[in-house]
C-alpha positions in Angstrom: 45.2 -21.9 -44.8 48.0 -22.7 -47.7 48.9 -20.0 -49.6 47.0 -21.3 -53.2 43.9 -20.6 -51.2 45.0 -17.2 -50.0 46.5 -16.4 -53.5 42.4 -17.8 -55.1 40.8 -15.4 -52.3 43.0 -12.1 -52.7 40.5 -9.8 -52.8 38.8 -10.3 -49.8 42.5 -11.1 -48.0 43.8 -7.3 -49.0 41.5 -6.2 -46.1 43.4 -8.0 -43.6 46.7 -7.7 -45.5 46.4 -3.7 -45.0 45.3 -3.9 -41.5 48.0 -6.2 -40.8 50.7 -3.8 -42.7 49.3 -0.6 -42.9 52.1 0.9 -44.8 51.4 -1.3 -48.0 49.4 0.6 -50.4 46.3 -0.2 -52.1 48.4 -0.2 -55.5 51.2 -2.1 -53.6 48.2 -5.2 -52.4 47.1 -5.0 -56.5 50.7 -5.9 -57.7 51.0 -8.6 -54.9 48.3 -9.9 -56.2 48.3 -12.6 -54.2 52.0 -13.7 -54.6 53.9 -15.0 -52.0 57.1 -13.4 -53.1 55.9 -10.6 -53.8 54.0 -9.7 -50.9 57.7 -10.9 -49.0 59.3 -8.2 -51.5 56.8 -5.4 -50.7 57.5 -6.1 -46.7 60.8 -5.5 -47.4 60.6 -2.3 -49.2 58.1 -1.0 -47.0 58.7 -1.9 -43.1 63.0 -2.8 -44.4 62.5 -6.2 -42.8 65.4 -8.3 -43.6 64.2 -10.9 -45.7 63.5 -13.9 -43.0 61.5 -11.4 -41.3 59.4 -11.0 -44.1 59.3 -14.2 -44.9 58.2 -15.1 -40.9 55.7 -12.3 -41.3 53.9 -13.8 -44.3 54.2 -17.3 -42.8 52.2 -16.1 -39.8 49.4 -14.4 -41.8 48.7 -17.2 -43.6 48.8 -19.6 -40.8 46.5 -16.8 -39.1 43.8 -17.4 -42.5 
């Protein structure tokens, strides 16, 4: 699935966004908000994946949906 569908369908892809990554927060899904960057940034922050990693991460999620 490309991202513009995931970003249209965020609220039934936080589900599996926080079982994927269960240290992102309800609050932290709600600012992502379906942004690419954003969910990258929150990766980041949370798990202190180095930037690729995140980026990789998110990659496979959406290839996953």
């Amino acid at each position: 699935m490309n991202w513009d569908k995931i970003q249209g369908n965020w609220k039934q892809m936080k589900g599996e966004a926080q079982s994927q990554w269960g240290k992102l927060t309800n609050d932290d899904l709600d600012v992502v908000d379906g942004n690419h960057e954003k969910l990258v940034g929150k990766l980041q922050e949370r798990y202190g994946y180095a930037k690729e990693e995140a980026e990789r991460e998110v990659d496979d999620f959406a290839a996953r949906h």
